[in-house]
CHARMM internal coordinates of N, CA and C (Angstrom, degrees):
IC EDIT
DIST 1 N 1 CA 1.4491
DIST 1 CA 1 C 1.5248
ANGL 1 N 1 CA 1 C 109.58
DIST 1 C 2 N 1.0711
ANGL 1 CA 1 C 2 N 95.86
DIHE 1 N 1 CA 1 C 2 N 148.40
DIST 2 N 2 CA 2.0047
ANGL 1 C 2 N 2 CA 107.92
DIHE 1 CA 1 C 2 N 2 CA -163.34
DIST 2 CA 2 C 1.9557
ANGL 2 N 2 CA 2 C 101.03
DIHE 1 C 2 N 2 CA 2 C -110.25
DIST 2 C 3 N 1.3427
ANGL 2 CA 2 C 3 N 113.70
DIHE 2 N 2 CA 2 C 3 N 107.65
DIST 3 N 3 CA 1.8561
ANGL 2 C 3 N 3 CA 100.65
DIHE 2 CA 2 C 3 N 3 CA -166.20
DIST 3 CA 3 C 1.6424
ANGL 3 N 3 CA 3 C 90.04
DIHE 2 C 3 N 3 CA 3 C -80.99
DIST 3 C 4 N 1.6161
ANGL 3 CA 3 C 4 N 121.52
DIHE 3 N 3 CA 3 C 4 N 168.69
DIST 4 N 4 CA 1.2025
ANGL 3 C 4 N 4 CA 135.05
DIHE 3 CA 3 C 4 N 4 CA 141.93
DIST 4 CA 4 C 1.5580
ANGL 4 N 4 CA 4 C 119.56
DIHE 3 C 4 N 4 CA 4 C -169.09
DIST 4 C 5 N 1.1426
ANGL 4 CA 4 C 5 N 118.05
DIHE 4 N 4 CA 4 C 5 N 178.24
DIST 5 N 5 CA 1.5259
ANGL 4 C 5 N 5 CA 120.78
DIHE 4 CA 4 C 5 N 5 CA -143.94
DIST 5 CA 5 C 1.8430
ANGL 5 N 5 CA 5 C 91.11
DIHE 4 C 5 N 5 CA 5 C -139.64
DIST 5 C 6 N 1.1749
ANGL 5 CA 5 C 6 N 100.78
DIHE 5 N 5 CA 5 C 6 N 152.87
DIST 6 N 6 CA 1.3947
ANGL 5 C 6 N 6 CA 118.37
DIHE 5 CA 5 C 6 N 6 CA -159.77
DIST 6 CA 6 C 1.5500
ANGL 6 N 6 CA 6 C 94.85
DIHE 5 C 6 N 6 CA 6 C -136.20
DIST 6 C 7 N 1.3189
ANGL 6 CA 6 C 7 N 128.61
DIHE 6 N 6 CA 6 C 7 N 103.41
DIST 7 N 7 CA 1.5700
ANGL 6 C 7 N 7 CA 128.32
DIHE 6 CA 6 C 7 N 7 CA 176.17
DIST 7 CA 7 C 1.7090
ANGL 7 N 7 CA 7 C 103.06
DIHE 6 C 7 N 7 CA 7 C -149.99
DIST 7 C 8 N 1.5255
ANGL 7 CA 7 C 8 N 96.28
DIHE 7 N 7 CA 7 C 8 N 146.86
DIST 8 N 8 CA 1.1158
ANGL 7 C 8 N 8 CA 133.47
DIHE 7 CA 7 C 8 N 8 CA -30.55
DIST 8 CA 8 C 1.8330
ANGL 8 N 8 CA 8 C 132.36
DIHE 7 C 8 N 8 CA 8 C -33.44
DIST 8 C 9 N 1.3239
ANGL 8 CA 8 C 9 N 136.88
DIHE 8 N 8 CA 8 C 9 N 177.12
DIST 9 N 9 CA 1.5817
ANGL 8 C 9 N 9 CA 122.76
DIHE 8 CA 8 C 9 N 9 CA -174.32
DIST 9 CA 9 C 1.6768
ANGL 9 N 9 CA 9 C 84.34
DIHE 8 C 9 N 9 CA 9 C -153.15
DIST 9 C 10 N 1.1283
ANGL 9 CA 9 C 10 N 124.74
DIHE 9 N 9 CA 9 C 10 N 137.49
DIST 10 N 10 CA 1.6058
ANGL 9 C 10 N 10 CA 135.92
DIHE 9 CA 9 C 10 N 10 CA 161.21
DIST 10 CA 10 C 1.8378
ANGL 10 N 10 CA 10 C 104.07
DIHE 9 C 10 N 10 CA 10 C -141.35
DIST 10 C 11 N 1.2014
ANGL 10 CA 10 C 11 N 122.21
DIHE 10 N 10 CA 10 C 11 N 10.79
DIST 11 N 11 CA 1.4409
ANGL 10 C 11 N 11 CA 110.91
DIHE 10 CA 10 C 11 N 11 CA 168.25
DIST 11 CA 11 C 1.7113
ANGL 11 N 11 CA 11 C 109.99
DIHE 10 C 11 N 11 CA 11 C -73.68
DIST 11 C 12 N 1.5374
ANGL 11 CA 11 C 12 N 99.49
DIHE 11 N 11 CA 11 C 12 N -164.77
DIST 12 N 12 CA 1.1766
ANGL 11 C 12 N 12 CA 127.74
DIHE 11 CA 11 C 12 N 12 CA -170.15
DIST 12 CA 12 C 1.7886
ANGL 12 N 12 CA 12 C 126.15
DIHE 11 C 12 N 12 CA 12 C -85.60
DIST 12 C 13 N 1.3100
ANGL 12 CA 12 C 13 N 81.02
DIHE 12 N 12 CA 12 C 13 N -24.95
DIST 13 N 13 CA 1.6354
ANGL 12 C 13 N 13 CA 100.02
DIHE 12 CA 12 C 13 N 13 CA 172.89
DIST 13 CA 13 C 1.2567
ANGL 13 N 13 CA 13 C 109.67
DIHE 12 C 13 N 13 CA 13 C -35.80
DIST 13 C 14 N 1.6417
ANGL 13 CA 13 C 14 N 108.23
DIHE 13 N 13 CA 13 C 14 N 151.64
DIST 14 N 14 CA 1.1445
ANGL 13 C 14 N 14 CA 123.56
DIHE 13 CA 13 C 14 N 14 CA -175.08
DIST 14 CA 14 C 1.6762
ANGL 14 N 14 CA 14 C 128.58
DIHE 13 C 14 N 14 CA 14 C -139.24
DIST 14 C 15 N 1.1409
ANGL 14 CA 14 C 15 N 147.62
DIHE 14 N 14 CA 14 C 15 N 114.33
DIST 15 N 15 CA 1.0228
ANGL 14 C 15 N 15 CA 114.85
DIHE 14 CA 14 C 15 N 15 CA -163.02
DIST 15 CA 15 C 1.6541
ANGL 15 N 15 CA 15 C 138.79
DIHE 14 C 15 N 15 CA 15 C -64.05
DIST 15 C 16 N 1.5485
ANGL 15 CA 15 C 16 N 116.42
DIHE 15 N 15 CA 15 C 16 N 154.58
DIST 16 N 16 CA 1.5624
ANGL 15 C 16 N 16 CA 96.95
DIHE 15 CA 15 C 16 N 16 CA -157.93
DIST 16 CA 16 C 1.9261
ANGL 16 N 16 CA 16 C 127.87
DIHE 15 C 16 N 16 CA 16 C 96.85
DIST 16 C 17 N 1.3671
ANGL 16 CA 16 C 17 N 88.01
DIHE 16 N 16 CA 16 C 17 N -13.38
DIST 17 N 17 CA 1.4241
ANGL 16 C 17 N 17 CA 111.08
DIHE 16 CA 16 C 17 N 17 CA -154.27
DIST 17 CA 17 C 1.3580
ANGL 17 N 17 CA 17 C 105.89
DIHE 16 C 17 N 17 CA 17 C -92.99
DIST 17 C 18 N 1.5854
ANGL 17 CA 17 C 18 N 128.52
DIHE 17 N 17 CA 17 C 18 N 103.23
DIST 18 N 18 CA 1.5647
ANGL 17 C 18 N 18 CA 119.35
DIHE 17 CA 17 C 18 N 18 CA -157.60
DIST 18 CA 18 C 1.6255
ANGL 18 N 18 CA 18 C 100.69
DIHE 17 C 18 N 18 CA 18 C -93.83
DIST 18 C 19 N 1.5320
ANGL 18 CA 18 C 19 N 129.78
DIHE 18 N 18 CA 18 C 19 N 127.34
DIST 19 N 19 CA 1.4125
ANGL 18 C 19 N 19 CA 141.28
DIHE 18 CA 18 C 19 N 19 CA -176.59
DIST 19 CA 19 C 1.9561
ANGL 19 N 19 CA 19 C 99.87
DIHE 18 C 19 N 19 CA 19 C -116.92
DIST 19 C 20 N 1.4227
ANGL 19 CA 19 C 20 N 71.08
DIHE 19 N 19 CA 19 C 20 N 156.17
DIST 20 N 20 CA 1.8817
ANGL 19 C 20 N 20 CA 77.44
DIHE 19 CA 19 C 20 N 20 CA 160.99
DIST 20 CA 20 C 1.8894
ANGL 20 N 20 CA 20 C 110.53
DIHE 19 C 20 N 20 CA 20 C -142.94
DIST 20 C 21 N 0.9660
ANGL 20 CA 20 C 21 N 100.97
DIHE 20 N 20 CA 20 C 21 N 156.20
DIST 21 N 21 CA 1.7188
ANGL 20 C 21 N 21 CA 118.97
DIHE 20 CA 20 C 21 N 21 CA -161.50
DIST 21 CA 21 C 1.1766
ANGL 21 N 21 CA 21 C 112.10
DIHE 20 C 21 N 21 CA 21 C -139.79
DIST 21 C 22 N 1.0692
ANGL 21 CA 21 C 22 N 136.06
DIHE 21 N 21 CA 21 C 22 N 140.27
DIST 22 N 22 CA 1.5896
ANGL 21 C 22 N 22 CA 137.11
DIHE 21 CA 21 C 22 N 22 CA 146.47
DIST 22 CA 22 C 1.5236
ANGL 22 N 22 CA 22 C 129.60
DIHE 21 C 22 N 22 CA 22 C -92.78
DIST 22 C 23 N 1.4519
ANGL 22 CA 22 C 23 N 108.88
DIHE 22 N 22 CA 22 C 23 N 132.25
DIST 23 N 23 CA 0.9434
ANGL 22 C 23 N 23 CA 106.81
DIHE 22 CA 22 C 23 N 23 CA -169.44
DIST 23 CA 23 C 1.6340
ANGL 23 N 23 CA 23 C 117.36
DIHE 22 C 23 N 23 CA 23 C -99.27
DIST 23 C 24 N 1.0923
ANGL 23 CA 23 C 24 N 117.56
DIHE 23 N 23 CA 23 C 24 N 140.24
DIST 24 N 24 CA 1.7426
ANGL 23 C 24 N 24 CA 104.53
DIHE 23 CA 23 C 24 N 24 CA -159.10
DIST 24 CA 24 C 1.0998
ANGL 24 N 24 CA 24 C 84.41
DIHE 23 C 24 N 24 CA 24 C -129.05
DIST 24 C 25 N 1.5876
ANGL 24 CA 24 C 25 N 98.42
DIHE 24 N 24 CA 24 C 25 N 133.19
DIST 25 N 25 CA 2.0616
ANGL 24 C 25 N 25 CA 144.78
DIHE 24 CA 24 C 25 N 25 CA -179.49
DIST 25 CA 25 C 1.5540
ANGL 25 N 25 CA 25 C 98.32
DIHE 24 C 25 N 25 CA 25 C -114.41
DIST 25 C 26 N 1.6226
ANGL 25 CA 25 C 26 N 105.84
DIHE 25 N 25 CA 25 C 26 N 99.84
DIST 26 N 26 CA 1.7639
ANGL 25 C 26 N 26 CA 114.17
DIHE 25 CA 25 C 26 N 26 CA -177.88
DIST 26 CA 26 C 2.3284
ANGL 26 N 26 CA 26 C 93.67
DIHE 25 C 26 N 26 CA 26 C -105.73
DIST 26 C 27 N 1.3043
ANGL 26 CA 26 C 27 N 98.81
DIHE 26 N 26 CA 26 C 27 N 109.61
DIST 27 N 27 CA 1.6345
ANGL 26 C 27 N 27 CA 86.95
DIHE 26 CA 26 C 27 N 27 CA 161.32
DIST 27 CA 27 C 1.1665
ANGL 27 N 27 CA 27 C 92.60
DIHE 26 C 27 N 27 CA 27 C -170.06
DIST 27 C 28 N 1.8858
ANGL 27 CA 27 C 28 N 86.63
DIHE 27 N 27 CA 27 C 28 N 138.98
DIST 28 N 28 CA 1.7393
ANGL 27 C 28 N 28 CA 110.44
DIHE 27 CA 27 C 28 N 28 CA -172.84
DIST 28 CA 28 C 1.3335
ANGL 28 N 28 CA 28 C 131.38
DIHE 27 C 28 N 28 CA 28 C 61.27
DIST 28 C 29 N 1.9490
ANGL 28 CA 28 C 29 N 88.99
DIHE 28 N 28 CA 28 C 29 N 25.13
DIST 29 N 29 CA 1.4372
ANGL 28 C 29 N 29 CA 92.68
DIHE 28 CA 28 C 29 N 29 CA 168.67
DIST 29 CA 29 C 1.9153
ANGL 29 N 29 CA 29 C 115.61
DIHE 28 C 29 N 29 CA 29 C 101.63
DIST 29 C 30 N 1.4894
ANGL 29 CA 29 C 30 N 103.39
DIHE 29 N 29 CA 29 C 30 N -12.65
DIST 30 N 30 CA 0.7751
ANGL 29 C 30 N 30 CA 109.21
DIHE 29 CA 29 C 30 N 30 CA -161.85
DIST 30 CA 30 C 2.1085
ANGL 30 N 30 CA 30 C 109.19
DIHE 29 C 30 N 30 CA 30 C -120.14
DIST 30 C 31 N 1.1970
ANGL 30 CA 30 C 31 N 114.88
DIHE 30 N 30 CA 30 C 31 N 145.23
DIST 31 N 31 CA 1.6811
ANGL 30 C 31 N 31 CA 102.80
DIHE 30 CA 30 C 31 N 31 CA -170.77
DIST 31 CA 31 C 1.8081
ANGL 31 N 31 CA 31 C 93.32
DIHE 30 C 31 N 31 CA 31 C -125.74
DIST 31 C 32 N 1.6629
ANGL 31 CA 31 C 32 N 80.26
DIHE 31 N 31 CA 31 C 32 N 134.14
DIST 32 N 32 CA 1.5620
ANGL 31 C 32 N 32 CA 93.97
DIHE 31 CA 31 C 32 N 32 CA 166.51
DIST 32 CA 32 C 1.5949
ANGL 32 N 32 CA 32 C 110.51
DIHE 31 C 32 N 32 CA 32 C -105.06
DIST 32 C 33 N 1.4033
ANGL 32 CA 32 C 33 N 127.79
DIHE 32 N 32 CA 32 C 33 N 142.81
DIST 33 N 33 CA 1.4827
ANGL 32 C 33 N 33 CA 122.04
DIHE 32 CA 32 C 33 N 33 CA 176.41
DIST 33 CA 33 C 1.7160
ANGL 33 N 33 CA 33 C 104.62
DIHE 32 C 33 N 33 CA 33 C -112.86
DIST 33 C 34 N 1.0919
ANGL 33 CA 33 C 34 N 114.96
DIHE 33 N 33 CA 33 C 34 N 122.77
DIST 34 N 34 CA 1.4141
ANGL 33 C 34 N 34 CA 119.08
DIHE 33 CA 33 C 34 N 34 CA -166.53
DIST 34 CA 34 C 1.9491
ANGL 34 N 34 CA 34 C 95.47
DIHE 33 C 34 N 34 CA 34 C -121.93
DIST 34 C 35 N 1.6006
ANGL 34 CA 34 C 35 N 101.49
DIHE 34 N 34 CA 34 C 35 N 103.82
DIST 35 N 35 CA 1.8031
ANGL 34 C 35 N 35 CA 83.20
DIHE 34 CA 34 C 35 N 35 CA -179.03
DIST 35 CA 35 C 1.5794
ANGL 35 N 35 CA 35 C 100.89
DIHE 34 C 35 N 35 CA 35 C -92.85
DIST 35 C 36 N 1.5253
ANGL 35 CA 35 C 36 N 108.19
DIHE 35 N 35 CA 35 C 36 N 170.25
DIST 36 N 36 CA 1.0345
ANGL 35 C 36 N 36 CA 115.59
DIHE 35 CA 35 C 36 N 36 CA -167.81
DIST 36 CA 36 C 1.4126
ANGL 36 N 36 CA 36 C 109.76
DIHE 35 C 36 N 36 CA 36 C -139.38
DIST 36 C 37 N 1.3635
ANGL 36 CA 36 C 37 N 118.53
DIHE 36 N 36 CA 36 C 37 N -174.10
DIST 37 N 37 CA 1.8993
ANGL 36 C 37 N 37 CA 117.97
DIHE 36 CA 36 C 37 N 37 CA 164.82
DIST 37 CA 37 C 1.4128
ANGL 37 N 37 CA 37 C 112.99
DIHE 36 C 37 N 37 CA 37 C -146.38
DIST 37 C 38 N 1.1920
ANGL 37 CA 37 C 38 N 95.79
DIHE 37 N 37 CA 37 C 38 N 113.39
DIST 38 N 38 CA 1.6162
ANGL 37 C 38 N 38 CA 97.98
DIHE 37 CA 37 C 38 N 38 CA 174.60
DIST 38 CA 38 C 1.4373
ANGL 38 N 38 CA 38 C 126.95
DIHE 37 C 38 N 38 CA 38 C -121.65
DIST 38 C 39 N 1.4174
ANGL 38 CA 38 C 39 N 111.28
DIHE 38 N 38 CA 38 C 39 N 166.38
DIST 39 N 39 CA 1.8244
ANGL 38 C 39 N 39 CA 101.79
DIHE 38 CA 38 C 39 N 39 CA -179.72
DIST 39 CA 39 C 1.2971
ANGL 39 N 39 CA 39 C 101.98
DIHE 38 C 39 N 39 CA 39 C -132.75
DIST 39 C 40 N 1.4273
ANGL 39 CA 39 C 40 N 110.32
DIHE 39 N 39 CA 39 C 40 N 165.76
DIST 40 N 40 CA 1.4454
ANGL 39 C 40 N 40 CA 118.65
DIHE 39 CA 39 C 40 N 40 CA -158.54
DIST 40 CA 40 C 1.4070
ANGL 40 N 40 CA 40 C 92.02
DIHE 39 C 40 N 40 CA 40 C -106.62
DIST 40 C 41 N 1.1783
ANGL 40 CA 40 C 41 N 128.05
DIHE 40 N 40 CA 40 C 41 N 143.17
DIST 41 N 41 CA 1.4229
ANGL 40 C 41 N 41 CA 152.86
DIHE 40 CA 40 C 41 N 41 CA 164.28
DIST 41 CA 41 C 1.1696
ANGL 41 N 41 CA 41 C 112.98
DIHE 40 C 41 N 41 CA 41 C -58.99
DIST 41 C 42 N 2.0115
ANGL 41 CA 41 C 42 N 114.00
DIHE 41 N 41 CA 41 C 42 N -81.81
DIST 42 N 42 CA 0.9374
ANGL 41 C 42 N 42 CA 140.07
DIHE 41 CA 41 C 42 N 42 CA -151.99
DIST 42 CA 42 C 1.3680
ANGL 42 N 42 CA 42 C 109.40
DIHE 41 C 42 N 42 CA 42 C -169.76
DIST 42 C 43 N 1.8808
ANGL 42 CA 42 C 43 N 111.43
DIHE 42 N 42 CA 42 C 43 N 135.32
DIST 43 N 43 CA 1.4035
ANGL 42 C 43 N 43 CA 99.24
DIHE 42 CA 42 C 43 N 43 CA 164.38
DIST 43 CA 43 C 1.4798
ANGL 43 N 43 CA 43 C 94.35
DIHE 42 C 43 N 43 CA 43 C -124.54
DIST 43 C 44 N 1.4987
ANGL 43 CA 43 C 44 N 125.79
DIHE 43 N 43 CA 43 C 44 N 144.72
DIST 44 N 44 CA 1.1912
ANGL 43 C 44 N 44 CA 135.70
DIHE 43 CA 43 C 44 N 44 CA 159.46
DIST 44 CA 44 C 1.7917
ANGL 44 N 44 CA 44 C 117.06
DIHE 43 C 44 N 44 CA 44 C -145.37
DIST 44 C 45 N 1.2572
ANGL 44 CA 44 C 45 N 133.86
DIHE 44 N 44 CA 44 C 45 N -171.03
DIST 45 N 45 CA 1.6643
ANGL 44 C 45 N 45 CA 125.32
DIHE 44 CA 44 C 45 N 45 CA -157.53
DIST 45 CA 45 C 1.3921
ANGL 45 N 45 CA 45 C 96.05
DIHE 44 C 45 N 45 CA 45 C -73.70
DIST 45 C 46 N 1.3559
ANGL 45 CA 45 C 46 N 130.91
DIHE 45 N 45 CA 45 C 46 N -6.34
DIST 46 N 46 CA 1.8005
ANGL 45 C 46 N 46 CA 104.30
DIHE 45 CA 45 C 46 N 46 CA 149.99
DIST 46 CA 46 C 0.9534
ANGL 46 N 46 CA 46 C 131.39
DIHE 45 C 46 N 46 CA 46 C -66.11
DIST 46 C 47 N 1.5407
ANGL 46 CA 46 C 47 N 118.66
DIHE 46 N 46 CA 46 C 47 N -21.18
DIST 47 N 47 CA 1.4182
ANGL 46 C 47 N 47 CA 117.19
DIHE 46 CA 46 C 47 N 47 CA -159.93
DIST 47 CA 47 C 1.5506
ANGL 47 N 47 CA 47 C 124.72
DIHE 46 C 47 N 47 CA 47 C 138.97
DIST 47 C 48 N 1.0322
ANGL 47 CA 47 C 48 N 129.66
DIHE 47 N 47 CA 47 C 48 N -177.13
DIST 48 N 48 CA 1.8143
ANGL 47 C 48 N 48 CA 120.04
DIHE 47 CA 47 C 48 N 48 CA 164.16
DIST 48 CA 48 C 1.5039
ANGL 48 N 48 CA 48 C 100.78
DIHE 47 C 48 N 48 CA 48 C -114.12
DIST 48 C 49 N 1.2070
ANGL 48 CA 48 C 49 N 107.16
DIHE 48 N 48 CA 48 C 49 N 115.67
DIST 49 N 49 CA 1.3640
ANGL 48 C 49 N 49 CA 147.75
DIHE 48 CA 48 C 49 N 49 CA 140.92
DIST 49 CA 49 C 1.3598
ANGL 49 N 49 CA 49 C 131.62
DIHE 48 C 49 N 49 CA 49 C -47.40
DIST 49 C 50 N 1.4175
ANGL 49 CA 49 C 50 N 131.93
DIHE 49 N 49 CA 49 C 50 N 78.43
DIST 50 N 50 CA 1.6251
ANGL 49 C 50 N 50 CA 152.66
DIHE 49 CA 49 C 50 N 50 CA 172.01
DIST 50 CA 50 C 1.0922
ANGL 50 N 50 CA 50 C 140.96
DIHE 49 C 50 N 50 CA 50 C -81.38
DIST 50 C 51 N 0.9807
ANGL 50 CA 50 C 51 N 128.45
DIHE 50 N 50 CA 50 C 51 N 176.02
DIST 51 N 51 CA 1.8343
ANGL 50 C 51 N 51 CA 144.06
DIHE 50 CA 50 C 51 N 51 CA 160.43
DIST 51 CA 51 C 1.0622
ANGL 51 N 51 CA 51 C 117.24
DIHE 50 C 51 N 51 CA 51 C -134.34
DIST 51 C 52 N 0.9363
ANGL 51 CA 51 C 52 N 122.70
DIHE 51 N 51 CA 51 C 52 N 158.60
DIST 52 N 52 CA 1.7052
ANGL 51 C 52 N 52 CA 131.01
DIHE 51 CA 51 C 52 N 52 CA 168.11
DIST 52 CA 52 C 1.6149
ANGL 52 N 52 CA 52 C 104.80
DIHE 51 C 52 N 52 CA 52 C -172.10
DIST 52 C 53 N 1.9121
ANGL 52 CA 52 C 53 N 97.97
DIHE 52 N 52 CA 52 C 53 N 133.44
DIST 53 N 53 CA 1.4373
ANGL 52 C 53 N 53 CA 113.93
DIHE 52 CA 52 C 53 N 53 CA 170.30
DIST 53 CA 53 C 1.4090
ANGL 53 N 53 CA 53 C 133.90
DIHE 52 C 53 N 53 CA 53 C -111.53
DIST 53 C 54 N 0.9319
ANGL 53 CA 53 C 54 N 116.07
DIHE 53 N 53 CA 53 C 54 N 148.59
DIST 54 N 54 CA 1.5022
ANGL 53 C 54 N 54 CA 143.57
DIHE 53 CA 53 C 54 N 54 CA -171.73
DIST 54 CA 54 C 1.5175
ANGL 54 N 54 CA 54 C 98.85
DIHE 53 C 54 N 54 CA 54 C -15.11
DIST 54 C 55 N 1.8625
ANGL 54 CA 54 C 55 N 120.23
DIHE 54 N 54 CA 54 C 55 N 139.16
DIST 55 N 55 CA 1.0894
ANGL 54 C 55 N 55 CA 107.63
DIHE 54 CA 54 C 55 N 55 CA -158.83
DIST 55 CA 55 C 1.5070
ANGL 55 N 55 CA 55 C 97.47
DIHE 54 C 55 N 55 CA 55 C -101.41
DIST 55 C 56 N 1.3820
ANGL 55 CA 55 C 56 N 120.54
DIHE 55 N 55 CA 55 C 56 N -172.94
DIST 56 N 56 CA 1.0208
ANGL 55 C 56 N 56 CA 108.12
DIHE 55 CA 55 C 56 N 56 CA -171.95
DIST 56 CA 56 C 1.8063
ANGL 56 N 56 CA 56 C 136.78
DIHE 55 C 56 N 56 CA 56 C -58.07
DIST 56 C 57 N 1.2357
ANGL 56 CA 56 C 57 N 124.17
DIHE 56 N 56 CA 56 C 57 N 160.38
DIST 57 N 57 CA 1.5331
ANGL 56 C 57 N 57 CA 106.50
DIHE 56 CA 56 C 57 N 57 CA 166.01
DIST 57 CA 57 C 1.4642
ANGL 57 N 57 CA 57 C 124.00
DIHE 56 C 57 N 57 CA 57 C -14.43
DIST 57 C 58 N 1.6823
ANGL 57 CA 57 C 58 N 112.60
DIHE 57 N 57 CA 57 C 58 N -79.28
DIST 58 N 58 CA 1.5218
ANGL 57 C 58 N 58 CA 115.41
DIHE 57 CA 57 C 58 N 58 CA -167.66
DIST 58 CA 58 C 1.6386
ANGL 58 N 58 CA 58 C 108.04
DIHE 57 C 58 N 58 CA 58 C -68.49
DIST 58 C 59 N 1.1884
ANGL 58 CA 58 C 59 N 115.24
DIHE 58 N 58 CA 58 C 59 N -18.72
DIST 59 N 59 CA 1.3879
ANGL 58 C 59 N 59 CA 109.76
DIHE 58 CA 58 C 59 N 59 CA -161.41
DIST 59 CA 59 C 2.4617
ANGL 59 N 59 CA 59 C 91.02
DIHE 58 C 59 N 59 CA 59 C -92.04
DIST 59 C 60 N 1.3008
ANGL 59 CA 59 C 60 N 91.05
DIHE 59 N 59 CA 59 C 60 N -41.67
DIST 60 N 60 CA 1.4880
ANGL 59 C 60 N 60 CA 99.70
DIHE 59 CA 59 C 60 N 60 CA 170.20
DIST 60 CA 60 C 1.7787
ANGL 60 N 60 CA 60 C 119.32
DIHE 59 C 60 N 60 CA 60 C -49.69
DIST 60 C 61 N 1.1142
ANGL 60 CA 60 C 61 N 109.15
DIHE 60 N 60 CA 60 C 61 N -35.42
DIST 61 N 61 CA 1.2197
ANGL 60 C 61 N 61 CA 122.79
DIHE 60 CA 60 C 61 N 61 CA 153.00
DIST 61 CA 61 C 1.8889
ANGL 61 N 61 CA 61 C 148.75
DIHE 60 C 61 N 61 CA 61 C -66.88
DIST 61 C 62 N 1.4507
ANGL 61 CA 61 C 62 N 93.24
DIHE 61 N 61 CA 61 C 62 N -26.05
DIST 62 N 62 CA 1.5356
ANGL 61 C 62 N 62 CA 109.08
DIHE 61 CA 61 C 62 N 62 CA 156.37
DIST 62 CA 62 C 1.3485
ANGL 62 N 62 CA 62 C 112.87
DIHE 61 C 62 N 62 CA 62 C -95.53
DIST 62 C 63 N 1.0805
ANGL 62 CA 62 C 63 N 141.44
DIHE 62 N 62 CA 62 C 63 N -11.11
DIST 63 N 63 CA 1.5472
ANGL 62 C 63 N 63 CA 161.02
DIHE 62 CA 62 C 63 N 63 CA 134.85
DIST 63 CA 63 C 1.8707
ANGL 63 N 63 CA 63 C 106.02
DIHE 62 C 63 N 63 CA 63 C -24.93
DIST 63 C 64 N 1.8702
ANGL 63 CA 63 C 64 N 81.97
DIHE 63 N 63 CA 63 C 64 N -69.38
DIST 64 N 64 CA 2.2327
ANGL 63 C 64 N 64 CA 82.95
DIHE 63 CA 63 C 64 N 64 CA -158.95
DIST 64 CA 64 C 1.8191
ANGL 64 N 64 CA 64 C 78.07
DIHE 63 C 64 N 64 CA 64 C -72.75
DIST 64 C 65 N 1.2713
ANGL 64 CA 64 C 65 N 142.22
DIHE 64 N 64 CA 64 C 65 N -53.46
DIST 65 N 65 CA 1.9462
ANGL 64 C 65 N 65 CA 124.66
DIHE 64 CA 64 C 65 N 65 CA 175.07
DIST 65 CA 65 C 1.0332
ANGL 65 N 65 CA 65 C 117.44
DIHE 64 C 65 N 65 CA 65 C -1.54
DIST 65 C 66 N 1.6033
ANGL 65 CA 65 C 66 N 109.80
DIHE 65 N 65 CA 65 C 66 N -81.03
DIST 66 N 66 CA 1.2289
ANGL 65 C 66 N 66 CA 147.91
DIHE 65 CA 65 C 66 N 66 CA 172.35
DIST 66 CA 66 C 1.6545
ANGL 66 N 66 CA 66 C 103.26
DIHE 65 C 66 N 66 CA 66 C -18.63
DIST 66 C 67 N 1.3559
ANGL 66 CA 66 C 67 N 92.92
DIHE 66 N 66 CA 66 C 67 N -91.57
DIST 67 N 67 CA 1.6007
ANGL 66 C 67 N 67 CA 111.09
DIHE 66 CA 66 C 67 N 67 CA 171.37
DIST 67 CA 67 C 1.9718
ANGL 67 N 67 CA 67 C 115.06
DIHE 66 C 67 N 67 CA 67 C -13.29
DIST 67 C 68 N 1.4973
ANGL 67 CA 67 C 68 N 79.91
DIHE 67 N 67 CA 67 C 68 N -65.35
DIST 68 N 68 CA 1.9672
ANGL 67 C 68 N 68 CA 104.76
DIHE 67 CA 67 C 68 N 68 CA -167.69
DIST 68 CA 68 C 1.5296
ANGL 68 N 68 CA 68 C 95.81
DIHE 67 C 68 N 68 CA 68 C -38.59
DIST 68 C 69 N 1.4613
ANGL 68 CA 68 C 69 N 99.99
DIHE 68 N 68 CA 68 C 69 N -62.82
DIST 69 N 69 CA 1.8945
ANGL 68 C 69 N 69 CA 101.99
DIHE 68 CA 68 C 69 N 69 CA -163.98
DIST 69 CA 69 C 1.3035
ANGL 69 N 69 CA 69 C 116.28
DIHE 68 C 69 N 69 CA 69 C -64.67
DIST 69 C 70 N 1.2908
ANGL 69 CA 69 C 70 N 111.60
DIHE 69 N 69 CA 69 C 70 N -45.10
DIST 70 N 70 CA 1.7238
ANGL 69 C 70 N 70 CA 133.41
DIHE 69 CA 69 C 70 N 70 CA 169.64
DIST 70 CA 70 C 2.0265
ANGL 70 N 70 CA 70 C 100.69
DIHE 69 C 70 N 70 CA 70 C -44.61
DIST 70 C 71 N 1.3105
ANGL 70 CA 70 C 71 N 116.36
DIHE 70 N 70 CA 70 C 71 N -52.15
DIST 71 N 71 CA 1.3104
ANGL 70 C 71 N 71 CA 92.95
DIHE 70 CA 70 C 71 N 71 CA 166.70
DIST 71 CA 71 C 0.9904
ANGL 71 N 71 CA 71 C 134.93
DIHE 70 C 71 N 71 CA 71 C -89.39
DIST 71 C 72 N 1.7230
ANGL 71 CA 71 C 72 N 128.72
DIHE 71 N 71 CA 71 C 72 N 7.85
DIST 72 N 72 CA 0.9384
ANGL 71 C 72 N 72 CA 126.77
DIHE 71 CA 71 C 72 N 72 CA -162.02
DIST 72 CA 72 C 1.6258
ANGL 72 N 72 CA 72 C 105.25
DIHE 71 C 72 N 72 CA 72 C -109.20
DIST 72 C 73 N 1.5822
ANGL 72 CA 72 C 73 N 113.83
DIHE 72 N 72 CA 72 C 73 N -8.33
DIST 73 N 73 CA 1.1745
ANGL 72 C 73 N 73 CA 142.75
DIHE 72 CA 72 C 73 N 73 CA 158.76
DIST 73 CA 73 C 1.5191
ANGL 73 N 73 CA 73 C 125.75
DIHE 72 C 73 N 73 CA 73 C -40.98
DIST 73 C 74 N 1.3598
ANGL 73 CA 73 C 74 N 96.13
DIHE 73 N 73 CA 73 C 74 N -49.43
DIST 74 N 74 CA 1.4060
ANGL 73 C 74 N 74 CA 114.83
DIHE 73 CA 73 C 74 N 74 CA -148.79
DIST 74 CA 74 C 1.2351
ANGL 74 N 74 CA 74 C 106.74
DIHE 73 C 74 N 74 CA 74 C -101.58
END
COOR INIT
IC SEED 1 N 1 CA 1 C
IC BUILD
């Protein structure tokens, strides 16, 4: 599991509270949508505080793609 923090935060979230999101990979014009699932830790005046794990197989796989060209880019 990968933690990160979201600040400022004024949603609804809760801790304990399992969400899902996509994470969007924009290069060369082009967008990858990678969904994901994460759960909230904690929210307090930093912010809400998370996890989220590895997305699925096929989608984990247009992910490490992604990655390959993106470094091979650069």
């Amino acid at each position: 599991m990968r933690n990160f923090k979201i600040s400022p935060y004024s949603g609804d979230l809760i801790a304990k509270q399992r969400f899902d999101f996509r994470l969007l990979l924009e290069f060369e014009g082009k967008t990858t949508e990678i969904p994901i699932q994460g759960m909230v830790m904690k929210v307090d005046q930093e912010g809400l505080h998370g996890h989220f794990g590895a997305p699925q197989p096929f989608h984990q796989k247009k992910l490490m793609a992604f990655l390959t060209v993106w470094r091979m880019r650069r």
